[in-house]
N, C-alpha and C positions, 0 to 999 in steps of 0.2 A: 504494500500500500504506500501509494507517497500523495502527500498532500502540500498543495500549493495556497499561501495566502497569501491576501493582494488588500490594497483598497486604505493602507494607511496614509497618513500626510500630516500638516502640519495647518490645524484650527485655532479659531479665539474660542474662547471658556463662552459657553452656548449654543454652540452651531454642533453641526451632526457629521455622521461617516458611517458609511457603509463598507463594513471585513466580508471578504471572500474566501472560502477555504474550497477547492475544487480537489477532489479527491479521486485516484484511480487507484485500481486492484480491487481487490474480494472486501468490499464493504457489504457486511451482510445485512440480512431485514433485525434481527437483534443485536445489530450494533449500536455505540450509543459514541456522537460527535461533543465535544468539547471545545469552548475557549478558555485560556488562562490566558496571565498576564503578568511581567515582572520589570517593575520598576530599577532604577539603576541603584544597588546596596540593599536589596530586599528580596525576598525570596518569593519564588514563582507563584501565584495567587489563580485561586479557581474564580472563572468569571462565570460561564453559563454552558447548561450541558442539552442535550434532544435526545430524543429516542428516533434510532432511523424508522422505524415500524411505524411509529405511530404519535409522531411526532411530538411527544409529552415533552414539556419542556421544564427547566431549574436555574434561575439563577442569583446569584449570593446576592444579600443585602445590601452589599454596597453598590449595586448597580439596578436592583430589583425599580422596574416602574420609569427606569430611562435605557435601557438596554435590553435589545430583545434578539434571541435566536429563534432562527429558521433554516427550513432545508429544502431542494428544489432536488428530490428525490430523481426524478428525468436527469437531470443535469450533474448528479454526485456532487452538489453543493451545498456546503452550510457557509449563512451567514452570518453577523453579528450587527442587528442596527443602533448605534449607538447617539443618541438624543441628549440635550442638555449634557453636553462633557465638562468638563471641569480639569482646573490644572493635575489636580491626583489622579486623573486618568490618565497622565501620560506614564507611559509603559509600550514595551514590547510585545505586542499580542500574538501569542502563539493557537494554532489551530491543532485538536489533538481527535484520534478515533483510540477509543474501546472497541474491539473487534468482539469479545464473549464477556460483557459487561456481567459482575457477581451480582449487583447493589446496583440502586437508586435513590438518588442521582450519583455517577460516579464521581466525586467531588477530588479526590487524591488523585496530581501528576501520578504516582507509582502504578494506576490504575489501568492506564492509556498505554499503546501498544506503540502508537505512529504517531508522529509530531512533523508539524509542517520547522516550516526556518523562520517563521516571527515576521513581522509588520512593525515597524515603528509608529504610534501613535504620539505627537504632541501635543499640548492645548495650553497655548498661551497667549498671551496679548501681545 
């Protein structure tokens, strides 16, 4: 499986972005797609995860209500719409797949089989 993300850049604190994670190889129908995130001196942070099946969706508090995942199942895409940003969102956003998910939501990197190469996200004035 390799997965490709796209779609970062560099915002003011309010404005939006749209994360791409385009995914090939054996993504199965109970796999389960993930984004983290890790700021520079911080450790890698769970943003928001989907169920490839049936598209149930998870994601952490600190982003719950302005950040939403989706997946464009035709297309082996998940993405991450991200609304009202803020300077603490800037981070490296990584795209990850659970391929035989134990638990839900898969909230732990250690969980995730595939990881894309990270998006930089900035949000400043």
């Amino acid at each position: 499986v390799q997965l490709q993300a796209s779609g970062g850049g560099l915002v003011q604190p309010g404005e939006s972005l749209r994360l791409a994670c385009a995914a090939s190889g054996d993504i199965y129908a109970n796999s389960a797609m993930g984004w983290f995130r890790q700021a520079p001196g911080k450790e890698r942070e769970f943003v928001a995860a989907i169920s490839w099946r049936n598209g149930r969706t998870y994601a952490s508090d600190s982003v719950k209500g302005r950040f939403t995942i989706s997946r464009d199942s035709a297309e082996n895409t998940v993405f991450l719409r991200m609304n009202s940003l803020r300077p603490e969102d800037t981070a490296v956003y990584y795209c990850a797949a659970d391929i035989f998910p134990v638990r839900w939501p898969p909230r732990d990197s250690g969980e995730y089989d595939y990881w894309g190469q990270g998006t930089q996200v900035t949000v400043s004035s």
